[in-house]
C-alpha positions as CSV (number, residue, x, y, z in Angstrom):
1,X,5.6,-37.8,36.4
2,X,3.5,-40.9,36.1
3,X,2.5,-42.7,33.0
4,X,-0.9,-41.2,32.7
5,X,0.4,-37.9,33.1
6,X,3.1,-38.2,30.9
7,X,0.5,-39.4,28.3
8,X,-1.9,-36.5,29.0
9,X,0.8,-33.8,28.2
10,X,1.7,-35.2,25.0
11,X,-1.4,-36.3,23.8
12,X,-2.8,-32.1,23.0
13,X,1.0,-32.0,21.8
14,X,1.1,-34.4,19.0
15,X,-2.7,-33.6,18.5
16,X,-1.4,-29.8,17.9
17,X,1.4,-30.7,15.7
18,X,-0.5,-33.1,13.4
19,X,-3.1,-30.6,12.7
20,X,-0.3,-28.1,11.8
21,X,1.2,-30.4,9.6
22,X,-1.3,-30.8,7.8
23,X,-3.0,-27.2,7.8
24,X,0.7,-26.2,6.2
25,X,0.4,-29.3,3.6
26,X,-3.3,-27.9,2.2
27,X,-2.3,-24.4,2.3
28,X,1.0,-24.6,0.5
29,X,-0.4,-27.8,-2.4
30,X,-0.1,-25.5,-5.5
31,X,0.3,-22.5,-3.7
32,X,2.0,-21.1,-7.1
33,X,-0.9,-22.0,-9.5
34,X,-3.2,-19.4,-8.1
35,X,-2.3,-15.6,-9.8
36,X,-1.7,-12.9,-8.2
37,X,-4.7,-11.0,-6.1
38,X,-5.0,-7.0,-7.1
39,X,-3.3,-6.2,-3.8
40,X,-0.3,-8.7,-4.2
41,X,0.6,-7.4,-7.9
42,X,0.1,-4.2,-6.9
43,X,2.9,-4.6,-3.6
44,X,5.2,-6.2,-6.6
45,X,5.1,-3.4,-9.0
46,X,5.4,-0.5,-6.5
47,X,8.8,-2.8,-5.2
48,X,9.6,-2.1,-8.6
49,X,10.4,1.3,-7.6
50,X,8.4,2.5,-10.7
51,X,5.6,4.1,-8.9
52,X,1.5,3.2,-9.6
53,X,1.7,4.3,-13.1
54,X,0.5,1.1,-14.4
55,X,-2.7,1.3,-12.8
56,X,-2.6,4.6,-15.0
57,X,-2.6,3.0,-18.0
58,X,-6.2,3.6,-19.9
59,X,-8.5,0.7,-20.3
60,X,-9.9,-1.1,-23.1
61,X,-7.2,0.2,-25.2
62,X,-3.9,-1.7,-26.8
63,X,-1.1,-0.4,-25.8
64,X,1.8,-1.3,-27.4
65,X,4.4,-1.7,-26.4
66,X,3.4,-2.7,-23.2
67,X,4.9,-1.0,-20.0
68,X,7.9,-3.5,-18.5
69,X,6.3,-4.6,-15.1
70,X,8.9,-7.1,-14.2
71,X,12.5,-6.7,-12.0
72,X,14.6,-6.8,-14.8
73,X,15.3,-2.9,-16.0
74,X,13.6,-1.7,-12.7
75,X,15.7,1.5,-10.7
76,X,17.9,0.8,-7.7
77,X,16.5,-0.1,-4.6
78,X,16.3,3.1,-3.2
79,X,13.6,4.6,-5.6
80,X,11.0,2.4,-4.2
81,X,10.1,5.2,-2.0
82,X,10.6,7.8,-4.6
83,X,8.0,6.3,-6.6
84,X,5.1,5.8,-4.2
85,X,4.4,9.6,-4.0
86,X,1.2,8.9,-5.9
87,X,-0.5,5.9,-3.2
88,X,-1.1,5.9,0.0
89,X,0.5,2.9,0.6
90,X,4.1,1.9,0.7
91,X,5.2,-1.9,-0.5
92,X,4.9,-4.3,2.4
């Protein structure tokens, strides 16, 4: 392989690499400050294993306490699928 050649093949190469590099570096600055989209929370909860009924909750009403939407206190792993019998769509 000859100079030129050599050149040609790496040239796309680290042309390809820098723009991935820095494609990554924008997409993941703050990546974390941004909540959490409708669809994202919603995946969350349902791993919960505590089924949709949040987005059963009424609106424009207090409710207190407040249902626990976090891991901590959630079922076992394997009633994930035992609460999605009310959606359509299982967690990703």
């Amino acid at each position: 392989m000859t100079h030129a050649s050599l050149r040609k093949s790496i040239l796309p190469i680290s042309l390809l690499t820098l723009i991935v590099i820095v494609a990554a570096a924008l997409r993941l600055d703050h990546i974390s400050k941004q909540n959490l989209w409708l669809d994202e929370f919603w995946t969350l909860y349902l791993a919960t294993g505590r089924g949709d009924a949040a987005f059963q909750l009424p609106s424009n009403a207090i409710i207190s306490p407040p249902p626990n939407l976090g891991f901590s206190g959630a079922p076992p792993w394997w009633h994930i699928w035992n609460g999605v019998d009310s959606t359509s769509h299982p967690p990703l």
